[in-house]
C-alpha positions in Angstrom: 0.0 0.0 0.0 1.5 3.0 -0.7 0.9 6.6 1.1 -1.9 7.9 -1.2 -3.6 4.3 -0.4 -2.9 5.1 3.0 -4.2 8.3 3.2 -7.3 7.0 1.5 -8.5 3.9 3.7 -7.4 6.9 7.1 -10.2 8.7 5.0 -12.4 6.2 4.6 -12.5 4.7 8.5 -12.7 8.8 9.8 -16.0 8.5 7.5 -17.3 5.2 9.2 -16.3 6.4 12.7 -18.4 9.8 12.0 -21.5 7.5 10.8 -21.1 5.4 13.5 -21.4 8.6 15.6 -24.5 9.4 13.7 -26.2 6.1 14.4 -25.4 5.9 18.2 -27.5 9.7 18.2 -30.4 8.3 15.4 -33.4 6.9 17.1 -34.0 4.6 14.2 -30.5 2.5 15.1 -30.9 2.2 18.6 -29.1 -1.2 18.2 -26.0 0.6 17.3 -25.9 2.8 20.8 -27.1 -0.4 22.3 -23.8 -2.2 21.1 -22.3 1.0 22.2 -23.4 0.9 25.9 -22.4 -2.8 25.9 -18.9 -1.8 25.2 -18.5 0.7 27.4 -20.1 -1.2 30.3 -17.9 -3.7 29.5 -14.5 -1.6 30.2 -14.0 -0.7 26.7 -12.7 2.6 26.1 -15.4 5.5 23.8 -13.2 5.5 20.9 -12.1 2.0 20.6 -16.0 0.9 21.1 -16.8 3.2 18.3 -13.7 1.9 16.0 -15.1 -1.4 17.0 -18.5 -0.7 15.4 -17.1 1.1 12.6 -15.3 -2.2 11.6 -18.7 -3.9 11.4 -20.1 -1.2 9.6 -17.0 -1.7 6.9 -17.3 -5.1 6.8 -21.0 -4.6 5.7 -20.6 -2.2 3.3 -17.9 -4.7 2.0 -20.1 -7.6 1.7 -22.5 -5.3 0.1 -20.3 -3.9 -2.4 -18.7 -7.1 -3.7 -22.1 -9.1 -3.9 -24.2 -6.0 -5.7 -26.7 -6.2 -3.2 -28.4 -3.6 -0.6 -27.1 -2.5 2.8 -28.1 -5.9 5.2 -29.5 -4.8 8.1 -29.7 -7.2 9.9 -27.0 -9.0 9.0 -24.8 -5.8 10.5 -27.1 -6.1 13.7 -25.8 -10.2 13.0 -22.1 -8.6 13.5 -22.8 -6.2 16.3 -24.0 -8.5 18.0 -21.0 -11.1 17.7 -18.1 -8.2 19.3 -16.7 -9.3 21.8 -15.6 -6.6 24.5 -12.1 -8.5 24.7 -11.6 -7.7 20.9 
């Protein structure tokens, strides 16, 4: 990867962390600030809860990208559901 690729995926997760912010605050993905609370009440600290979510969130969009297919809801609720506070 060079620093241009670099640059760009730093980009991308700042993006996925600031929508992950945006559905802890959205009443319609309550589940995401659920997941959120979990974390924190588990000892985990704000930001790496969020990064934690955010990884979720990219492999999501991921899965939705490379099989042509709309966002999956509940498969992401599938993957918040699955961290583990220990990483």
């Amino acid at each position: 990867m060079n620093l241009d690729e670099d640059s760009s995926a730093d980009s991308f997760f700042a993006d996925l962390i600031a929508a992950v912010e945006q559905q802890i605050k959205a009443p319609s993905t309550r589940y995401v600030k659920s997941t959120y609370d979990r974390l924190i009440k588990a000892g985990v600290e704000e930001n790496e809860a969020k990064e934690m979510i955010a990884e979720c969130l990219a492999e999501e969009s991921d899965a939705m990208f490379r099989s042509n297919r709309e966002f999956d809801e509940k498969s992401y609720r599938s993957r918040l559901g699955n961290i583990s506070p220990e990483g």
